[in-house]
C-alpha positions in Angstrom: 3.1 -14.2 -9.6 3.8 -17.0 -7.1 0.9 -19.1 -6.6 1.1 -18.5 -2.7 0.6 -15.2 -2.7 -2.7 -13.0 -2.2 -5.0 -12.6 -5.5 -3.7 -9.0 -6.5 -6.1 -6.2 -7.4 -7.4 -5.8 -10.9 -4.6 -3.5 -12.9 -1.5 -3.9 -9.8 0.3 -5.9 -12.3 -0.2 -3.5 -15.0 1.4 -0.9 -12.8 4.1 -2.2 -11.3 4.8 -3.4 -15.2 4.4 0.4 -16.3 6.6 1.5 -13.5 9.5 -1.1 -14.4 9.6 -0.1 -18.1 9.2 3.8 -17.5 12.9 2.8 -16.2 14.3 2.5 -19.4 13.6 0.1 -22.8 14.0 -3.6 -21.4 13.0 -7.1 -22.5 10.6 -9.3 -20.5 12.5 -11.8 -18.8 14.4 -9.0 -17.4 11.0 -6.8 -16.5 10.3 -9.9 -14.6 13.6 -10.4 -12.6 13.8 -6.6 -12.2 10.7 -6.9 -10.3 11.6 -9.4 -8.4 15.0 -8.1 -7.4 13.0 -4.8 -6.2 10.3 -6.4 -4.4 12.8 -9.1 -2.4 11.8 -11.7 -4.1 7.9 -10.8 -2.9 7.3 -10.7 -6.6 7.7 -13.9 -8.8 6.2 -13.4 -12.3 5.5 -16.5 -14.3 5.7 -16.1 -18.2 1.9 -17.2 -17.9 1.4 -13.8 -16.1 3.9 -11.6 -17.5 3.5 -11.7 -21.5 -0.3 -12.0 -21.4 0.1 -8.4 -19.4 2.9 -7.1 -21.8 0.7 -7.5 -25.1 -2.4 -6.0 -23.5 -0.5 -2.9 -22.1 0.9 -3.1 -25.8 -2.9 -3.3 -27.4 -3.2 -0.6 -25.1 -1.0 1.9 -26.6 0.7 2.0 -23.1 3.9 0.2 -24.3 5.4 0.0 -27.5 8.2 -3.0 -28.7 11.0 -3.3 -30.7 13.1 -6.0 -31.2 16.8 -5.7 -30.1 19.7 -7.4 -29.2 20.0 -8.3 -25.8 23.6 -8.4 -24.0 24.2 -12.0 -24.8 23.6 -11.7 -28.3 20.3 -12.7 -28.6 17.0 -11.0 -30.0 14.5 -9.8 -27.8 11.5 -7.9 -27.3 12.7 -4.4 -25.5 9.4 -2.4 -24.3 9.6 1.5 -23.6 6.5 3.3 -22.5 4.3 5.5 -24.6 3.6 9.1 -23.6 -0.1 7.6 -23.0 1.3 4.8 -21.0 3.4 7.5 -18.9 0.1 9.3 -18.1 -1.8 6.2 -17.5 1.1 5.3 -14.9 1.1 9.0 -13.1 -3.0 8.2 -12.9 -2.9 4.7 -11.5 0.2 5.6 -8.8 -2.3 8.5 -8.1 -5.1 5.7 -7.5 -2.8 3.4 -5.3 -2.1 5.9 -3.0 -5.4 7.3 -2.5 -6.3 2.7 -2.3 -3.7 2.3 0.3 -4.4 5.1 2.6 -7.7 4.4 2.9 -7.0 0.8 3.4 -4.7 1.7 6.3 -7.4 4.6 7.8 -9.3 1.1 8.0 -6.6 -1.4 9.3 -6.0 1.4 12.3 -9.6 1.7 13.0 -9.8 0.0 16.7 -11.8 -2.5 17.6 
């Protein structure tokens, strides 16, 4: 993530990880500029952020890797998501939403 932005709640990066790769097998640097293309450039994950995240949702049984050839010829690491890991998405979405809504019931309380 980019330094200047807000600390993120415990697990966002998971799902928004989770919700790139339940697009389709794909290899990290392109999880991360994925994410950034989607988000507008909001969302600028570091290496230092990204693969630490990609091996736990892996010890997690949420992803699973294989290596592959990437488009320019070179190996990479291509992550899919797990049946657990498509539940485990479905429940955290579930989670956001219910987060956000009450977050905005707040921010429209008036003062």
């Amino acid at each position: 993530m980019n330094e200047d932005r807000p600390d993120f709640l415990k697990g966002t990066l998971d799902m928004l990880i989770l919700k790139i790769v339940a697009m389709g097998p794909i290899h990290g640097y392109a999880i991360a500029q994925r994410m950034q293309q989607i988000s507008r450039d909001f969302f600028q994950l570091q290496q230092g952020s990204l693969y630490p995240a990609l091996h736990r949702l892996e010890d997690r049984a949420w992803l699973q890797a294989e290596w592959k050839e990437t488009s320019t010829g070179r190996e990479a690491k291509f992550y899919s998501l797990t049946k657990t890991g498509r539940k485990q998405l479905e429940a955290e979405v579930v989670n956001w939403e219910r987060l956000t809504e009450a977050v905005a019931l707040i921010l429209r309380t008036a003062e």
